[in-house]
Chimera marker file (.cmm) of the C-alpha trace (Angstrom):
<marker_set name="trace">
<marker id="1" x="68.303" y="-15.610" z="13.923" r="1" g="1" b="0" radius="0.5"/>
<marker id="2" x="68.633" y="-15.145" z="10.032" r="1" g="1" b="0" radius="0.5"/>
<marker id="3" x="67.913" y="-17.605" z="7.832" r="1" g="1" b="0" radius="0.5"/>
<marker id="4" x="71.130" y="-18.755" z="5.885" r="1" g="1" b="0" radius="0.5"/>
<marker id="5" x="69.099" y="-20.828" z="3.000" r="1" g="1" b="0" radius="0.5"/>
<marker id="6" x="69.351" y="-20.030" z="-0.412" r="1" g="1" b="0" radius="0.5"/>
<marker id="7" x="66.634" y="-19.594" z="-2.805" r="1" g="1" b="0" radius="0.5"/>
<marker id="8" x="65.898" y="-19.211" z="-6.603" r="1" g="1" b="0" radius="0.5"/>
<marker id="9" x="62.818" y="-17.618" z="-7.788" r="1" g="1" b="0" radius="0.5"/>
<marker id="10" x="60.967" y="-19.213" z="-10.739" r="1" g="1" b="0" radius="0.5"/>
<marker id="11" x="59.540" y="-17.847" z="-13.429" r="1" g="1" b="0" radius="0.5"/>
<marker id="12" x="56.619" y="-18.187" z="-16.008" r="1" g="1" b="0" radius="0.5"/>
<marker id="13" x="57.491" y="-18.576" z="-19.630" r="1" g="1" b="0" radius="0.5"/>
<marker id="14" x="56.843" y="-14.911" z="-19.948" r="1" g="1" b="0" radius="0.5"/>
<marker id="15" x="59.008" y="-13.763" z="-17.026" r="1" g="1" b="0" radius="0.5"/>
<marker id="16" x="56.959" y="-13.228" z="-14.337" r="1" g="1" b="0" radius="0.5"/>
<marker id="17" x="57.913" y="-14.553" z="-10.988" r="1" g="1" b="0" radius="0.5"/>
<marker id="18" x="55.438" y="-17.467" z="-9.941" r="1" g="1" b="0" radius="0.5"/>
<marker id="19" x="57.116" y="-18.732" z="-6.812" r="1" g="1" b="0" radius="0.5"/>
<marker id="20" x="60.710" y="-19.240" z="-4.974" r="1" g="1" b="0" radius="0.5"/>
<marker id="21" x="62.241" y="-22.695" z="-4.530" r="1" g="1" b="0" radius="0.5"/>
<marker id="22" x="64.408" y="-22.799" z="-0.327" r="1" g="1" b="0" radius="0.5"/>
<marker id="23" x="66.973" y="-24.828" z="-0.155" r="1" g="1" b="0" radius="0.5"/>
<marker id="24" x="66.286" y="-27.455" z="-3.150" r="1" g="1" b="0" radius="0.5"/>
<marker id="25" x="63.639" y="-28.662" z="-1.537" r="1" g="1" b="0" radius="0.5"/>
<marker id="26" x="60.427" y="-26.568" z="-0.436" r="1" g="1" b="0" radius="0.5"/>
<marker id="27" x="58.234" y="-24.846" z="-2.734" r="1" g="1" b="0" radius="0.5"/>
<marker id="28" x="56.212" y="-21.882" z="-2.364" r="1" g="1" b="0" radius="0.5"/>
<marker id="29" x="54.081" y="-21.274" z="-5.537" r="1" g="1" b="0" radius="0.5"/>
<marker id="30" x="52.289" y="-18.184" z="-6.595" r="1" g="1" b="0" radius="0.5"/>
<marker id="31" x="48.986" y="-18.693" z="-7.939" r="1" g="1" b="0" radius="0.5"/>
<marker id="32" x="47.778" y="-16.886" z="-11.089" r="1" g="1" b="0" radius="0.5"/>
<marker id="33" x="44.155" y="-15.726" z="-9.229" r="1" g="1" b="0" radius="0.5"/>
<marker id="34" x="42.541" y="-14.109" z="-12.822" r="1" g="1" b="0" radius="0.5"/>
<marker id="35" x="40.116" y="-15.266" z="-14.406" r="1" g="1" b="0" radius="0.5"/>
<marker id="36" x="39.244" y="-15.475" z="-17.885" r="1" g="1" b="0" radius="0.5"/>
<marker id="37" x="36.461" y="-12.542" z="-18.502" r="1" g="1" b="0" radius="0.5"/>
<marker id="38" x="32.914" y="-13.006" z="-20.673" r="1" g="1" b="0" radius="0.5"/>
<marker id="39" x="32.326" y="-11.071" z="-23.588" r="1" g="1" b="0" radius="0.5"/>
<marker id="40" x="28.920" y="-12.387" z="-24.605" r="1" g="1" b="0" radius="0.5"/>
<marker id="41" x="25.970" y="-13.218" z="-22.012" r="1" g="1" b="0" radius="0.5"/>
<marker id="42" x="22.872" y="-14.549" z="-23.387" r="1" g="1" b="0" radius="0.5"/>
<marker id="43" x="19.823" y="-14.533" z="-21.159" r="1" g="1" b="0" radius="0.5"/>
<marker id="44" x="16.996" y="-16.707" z="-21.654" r="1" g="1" b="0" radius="0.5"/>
<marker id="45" x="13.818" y="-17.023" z="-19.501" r="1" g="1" b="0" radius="0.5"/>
<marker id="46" x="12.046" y="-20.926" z="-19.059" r="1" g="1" b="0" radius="0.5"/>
<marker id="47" x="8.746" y="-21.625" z="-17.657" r="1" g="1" b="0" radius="0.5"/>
<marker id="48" x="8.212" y="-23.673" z="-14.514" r="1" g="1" b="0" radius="0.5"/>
<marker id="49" x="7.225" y="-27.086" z="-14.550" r="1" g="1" b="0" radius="0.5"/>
<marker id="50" x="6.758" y="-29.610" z="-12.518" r="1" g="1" b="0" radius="0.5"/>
<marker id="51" x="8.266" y="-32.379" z="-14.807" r="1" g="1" b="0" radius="0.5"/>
<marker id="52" x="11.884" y="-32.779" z="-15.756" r="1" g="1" b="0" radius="0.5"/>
<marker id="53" x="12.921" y="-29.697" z="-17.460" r="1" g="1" b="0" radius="0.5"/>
<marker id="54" x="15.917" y="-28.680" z="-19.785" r="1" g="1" b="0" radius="0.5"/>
<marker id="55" x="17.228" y="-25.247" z="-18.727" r="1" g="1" b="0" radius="0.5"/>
<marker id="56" x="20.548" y="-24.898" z="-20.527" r="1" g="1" b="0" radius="0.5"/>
<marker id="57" x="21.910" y="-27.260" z="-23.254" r="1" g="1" b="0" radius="0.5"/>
<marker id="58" x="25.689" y="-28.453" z="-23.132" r="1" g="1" b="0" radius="0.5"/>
<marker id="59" x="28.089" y="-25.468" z="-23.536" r="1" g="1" b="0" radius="0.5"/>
<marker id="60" x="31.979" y="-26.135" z="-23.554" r="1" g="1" b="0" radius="0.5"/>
<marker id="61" x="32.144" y="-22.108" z="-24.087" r="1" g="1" b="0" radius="0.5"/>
<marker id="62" x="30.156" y="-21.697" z="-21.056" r="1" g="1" b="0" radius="0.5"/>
<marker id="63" x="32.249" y="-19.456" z="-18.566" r="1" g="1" b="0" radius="0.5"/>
<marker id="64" x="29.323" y="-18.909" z="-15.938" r="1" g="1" b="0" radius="0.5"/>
<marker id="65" x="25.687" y="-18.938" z="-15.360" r="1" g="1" b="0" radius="0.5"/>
<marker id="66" x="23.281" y="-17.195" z="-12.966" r="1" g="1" b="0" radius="0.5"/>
<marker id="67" x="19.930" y="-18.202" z="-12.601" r="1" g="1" b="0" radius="0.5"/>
<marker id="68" x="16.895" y="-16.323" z="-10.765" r="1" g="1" b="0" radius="0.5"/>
<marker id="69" x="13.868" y="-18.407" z="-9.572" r="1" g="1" b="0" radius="0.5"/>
<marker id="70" x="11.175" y="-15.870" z="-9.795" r="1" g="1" b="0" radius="0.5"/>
<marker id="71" x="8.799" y="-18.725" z="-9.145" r="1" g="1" b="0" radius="0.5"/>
<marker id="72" x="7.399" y="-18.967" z="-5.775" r="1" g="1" b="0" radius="0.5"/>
<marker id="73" x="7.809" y="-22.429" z="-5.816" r="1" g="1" b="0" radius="0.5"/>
<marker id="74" x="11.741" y="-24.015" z="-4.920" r="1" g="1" b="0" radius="0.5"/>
<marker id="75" x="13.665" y="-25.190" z="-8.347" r="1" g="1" b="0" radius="0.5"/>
<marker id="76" x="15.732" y="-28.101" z="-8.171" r="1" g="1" b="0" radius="0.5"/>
<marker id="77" x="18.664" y="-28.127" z="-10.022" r="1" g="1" b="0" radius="0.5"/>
<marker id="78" x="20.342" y="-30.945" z="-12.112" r="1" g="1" b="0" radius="0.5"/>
<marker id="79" x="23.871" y="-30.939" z="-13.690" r="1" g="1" b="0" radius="0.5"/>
<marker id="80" x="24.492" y="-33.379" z="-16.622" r="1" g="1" b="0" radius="0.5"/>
<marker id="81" x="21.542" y="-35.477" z="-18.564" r="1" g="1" b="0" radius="0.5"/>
<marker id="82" x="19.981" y="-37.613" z="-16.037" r="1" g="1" b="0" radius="0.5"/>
<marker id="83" x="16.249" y="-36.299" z="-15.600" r="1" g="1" b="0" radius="0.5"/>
<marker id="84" x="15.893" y="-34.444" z="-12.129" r="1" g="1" b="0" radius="0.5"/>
<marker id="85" x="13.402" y="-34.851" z="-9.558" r="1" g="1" b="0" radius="0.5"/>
<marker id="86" x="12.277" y="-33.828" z="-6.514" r="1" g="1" b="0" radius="0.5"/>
<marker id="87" x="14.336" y="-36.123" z="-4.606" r="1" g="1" b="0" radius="0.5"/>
<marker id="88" x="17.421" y="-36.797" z="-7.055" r="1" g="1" b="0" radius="0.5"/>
<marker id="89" x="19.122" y="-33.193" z="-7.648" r="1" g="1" b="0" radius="0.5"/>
<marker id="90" x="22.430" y="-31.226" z="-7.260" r="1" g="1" b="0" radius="0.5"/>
<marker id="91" x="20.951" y="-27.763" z="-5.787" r="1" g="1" b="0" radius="0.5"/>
<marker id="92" x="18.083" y="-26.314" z="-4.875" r="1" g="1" b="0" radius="0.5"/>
<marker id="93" x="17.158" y="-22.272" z="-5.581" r="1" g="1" b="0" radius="0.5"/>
<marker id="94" x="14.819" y="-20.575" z="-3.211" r="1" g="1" b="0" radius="0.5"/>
<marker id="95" x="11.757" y="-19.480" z="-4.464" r="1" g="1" b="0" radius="0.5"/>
<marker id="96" x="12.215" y="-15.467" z="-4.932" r="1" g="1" b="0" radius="0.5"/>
<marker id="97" x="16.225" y="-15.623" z="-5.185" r="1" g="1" b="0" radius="0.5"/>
<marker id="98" x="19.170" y="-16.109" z="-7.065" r="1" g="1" b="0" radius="0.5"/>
<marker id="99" x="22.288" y="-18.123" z="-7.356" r="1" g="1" b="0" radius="0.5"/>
<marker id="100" x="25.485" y="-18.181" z="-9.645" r="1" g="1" b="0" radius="0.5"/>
<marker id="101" x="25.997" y="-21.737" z="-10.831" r="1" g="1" b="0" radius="0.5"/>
<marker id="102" x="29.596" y="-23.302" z="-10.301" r="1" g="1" b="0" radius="0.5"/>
<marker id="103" x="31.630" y="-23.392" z="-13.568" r="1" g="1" b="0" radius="0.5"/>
<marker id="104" x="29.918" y="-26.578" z="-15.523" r="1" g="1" b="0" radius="0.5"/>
<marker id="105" x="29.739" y="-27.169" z="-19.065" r="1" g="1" b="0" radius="0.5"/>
<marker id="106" x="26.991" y="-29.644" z="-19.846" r="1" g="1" b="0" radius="0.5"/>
<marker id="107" x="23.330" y="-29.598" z="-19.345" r="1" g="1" b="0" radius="0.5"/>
<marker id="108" x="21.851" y="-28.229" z="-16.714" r="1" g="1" b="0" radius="0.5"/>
<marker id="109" x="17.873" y="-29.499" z="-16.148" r="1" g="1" b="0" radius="0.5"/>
<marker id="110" x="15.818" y="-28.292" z="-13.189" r="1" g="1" b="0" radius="0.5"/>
<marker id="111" x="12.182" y="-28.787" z="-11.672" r="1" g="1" b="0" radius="0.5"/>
<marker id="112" x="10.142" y="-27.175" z="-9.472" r="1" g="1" b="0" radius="0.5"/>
<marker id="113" x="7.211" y="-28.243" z="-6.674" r="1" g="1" b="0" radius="0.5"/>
<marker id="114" x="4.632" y="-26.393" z="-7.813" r="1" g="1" b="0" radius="0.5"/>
<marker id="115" x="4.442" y="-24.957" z="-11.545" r="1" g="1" b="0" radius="0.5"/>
<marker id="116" x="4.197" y="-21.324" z="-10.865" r="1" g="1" b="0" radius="0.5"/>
<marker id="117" x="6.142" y="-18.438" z="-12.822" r="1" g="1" b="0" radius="0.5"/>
<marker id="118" x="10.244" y="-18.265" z="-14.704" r="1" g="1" b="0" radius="0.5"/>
<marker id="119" x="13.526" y="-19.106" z="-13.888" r="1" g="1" b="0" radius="0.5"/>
<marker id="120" x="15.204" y="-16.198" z="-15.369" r="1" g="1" b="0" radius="0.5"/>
<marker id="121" x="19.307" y="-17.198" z="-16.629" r="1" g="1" b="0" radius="0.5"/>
<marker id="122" x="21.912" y="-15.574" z="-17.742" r="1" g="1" b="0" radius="0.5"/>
<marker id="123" x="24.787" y="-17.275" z="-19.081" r="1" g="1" b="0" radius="0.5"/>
<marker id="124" x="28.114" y="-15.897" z="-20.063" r="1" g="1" b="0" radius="0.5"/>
<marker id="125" x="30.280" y="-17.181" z="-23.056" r="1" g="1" b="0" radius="0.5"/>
<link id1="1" id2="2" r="1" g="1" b="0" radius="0.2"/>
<link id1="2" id2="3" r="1" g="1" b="0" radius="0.2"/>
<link id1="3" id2="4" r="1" g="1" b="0" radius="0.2"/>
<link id1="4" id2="5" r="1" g="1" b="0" radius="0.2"/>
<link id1="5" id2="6" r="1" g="1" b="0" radius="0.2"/>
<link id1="6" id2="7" r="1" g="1" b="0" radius="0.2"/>
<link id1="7" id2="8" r="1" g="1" b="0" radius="0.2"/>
<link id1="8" id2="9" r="1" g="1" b="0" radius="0.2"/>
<link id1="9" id2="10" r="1" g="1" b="0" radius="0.2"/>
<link id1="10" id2="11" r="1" g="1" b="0" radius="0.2"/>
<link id1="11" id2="12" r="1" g="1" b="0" radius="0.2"/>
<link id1="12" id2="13" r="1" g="1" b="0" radius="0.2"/>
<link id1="13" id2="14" r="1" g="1" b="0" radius="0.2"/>
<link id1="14" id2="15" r="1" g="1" b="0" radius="0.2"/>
<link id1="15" id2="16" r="1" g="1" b="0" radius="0.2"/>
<link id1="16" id2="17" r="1" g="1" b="0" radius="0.2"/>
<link id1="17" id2="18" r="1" g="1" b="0" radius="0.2"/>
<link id1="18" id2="19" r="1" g="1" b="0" radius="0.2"/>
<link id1="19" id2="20" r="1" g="1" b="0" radius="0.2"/>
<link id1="20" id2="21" r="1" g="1" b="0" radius="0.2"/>
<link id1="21" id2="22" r="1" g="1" b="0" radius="0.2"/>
<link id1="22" id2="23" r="1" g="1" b="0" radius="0.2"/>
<link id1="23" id2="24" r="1" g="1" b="0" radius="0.2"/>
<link id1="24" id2="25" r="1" g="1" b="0" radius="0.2"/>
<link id1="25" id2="26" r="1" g="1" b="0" radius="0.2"/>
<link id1="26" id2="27" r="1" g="1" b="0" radius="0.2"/>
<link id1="27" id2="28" r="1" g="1" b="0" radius="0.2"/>
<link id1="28" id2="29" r="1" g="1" b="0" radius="0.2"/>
<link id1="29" id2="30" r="1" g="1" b="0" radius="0.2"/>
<link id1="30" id2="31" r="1" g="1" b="0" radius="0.2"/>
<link id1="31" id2="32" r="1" g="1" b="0" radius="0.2"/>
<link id1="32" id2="33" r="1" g="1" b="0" radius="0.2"/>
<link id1="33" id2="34" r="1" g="1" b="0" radius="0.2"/>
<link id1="34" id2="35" r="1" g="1" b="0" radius="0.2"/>
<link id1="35" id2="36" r="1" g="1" b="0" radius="0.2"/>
<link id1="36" id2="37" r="1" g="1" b="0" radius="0.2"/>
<link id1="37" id2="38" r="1" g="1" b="0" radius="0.2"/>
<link id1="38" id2="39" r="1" g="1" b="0" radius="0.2"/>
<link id1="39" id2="40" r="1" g="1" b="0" radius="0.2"/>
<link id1="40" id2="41" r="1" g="1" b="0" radius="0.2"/>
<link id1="41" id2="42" r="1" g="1" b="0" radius="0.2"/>
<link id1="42" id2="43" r="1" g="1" b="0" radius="0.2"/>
<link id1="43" id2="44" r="1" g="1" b="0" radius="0.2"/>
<link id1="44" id2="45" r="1" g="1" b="0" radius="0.2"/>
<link id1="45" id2="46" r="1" g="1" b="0" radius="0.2"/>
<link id1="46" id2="47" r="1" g="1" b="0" radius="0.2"/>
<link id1="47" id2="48" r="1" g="1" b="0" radius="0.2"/>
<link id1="48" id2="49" r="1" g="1" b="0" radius="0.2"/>
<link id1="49" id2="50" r="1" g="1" b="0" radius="0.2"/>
<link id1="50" id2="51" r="1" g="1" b="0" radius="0.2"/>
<link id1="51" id2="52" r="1" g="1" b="0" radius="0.2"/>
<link id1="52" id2="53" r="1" g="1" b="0" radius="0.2"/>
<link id1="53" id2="54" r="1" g="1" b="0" radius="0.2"/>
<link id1="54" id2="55" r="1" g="1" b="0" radius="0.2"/>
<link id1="55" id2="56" r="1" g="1" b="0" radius="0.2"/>
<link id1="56" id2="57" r="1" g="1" b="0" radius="0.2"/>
<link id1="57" id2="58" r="1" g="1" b="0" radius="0.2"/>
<link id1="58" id2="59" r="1" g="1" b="0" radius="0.2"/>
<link id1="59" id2="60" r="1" g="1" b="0" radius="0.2"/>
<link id1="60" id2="61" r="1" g="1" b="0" radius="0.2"/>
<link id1="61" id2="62" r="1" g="1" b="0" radius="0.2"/>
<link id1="62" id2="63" r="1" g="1" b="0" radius="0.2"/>
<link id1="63" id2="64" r="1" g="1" b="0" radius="0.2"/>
<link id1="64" id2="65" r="1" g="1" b="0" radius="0.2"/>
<link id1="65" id2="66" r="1" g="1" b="0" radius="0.2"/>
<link id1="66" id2="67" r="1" g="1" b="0" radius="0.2"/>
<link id1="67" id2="68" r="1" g="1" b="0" radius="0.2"/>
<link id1="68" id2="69" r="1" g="1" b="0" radius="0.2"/>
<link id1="69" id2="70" r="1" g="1" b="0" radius="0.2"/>
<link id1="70" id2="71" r="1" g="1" b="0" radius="0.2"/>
<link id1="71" id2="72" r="1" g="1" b="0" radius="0.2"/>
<link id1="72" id2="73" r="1" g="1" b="0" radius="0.2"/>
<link id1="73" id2="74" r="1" g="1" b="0" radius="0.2"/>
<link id1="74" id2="75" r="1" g="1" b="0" radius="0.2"/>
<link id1="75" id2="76" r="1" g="1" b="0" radius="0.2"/>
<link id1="76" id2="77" r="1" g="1" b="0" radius="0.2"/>
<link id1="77" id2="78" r="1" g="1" b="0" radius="0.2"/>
<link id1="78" id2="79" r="1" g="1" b="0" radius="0.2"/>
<link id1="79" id2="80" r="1" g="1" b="0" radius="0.2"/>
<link id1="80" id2="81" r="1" g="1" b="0" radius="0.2"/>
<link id1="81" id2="82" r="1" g="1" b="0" radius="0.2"/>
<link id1="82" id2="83" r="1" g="1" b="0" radius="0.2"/>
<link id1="83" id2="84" r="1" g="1" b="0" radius="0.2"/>
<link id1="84" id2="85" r="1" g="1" b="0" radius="0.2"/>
<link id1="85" id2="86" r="1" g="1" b="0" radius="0.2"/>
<link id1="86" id2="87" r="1" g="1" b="0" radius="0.2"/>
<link id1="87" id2="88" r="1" g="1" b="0" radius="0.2"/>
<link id1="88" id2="89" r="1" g="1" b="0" radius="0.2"/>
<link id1="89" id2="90" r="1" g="1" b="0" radius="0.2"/>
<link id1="90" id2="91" r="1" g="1" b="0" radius="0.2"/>
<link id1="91" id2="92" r="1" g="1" b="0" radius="0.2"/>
<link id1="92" id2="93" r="1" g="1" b="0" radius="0.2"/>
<link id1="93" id2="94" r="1" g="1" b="0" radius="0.2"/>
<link id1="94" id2="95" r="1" g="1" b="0" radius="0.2"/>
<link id1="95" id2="96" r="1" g="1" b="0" radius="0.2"/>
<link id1="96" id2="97" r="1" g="1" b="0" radius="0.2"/>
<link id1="97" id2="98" r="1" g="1" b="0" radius="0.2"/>
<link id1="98" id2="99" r="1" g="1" b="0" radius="0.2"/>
<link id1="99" id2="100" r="1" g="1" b="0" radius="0.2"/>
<link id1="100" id2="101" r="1" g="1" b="0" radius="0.2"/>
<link id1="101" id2="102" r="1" g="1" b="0" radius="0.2"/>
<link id1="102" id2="103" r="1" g="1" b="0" radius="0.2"/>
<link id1="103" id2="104" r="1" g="1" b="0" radius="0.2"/>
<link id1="104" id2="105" r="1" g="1" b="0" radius="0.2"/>
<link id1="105" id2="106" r="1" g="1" b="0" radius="0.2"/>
<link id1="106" id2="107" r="1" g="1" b="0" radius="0.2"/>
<link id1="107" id2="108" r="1" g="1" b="0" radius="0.2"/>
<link id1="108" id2="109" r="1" g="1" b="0" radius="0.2"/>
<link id1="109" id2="110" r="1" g="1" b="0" radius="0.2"/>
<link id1="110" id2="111" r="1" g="1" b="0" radius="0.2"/>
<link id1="111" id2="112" r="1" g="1" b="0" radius="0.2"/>
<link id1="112" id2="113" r="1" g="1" b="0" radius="0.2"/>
<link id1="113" id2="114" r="1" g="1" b="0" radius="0.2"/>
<link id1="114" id2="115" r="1" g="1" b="0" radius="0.2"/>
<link id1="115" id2="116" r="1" g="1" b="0" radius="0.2"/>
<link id1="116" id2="117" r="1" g="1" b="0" radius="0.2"/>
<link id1="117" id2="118" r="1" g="1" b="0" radius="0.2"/>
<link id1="118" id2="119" r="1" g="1" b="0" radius="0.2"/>
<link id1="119" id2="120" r="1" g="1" b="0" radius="0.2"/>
<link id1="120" id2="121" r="1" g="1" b="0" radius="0.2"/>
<link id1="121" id2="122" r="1" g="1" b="0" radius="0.2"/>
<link id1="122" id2="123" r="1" g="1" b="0" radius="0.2"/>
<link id1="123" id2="124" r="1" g="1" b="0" radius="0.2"/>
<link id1="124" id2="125" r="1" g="1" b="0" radius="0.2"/>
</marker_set>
């Protein structure tokens, strides 16, 4: 059986379709998927420690950050200014691996269990 509803399609302020409108009533939106690309990637290298450490200051242009524990000891990960510890963290990197950091702008502090080797991080702009 067809479907007899009518629809209008919407558009961006640039004229590109970004979803169709049935009946008045029910939306179906198109979502714009890309994202914006770095230019500039910095990459600094921070000894472990077994204190509270700073690894990247506050960055509003921050777009992304990876960060490889080459430290064969866990690092505990921190986002924002209160001092981490080993039991009051946001993530935790294996020893020997990597992760890519989810898109935050402010400090990001870390610590490890035992003080051995870098946390290697790249972070785009």
């Amino acid at each position: 059986m067809a479907n007899d509803s009518s629809a209008s399609i919407l558009f961006d302020t640039e004229g590109h379709p970004i979803g169709t409108i049935l009946d008045g009533s029910i939306y179906r939106l198109k979502v714009d998927a890309r994202k914006t690309v770095s230019l500039v990637a910095t990459r600094t290298s921070v000894a472990s420690a077994t204190v509270d450490t700073l690894l990247l200051i506050s960055n509003s242009s921050r777009i992304s950050a990876i960060m490889y524990n080459e430290s064969d000891s866990p690092l505990h990960i921190g986002f924002g200014t209160t001092p981490v510890t080993l039991e009051n963290y946001t993530i935790i990197i294996s020893a020997q691996s990597d992760r890519e950091l989810p898109v935050f702008a402010g400090e990001i502090r870390g610590i490890w269990q035992a003080d051995s080797g870098f946390v290697r991080i790249t972070e785009m702009i």
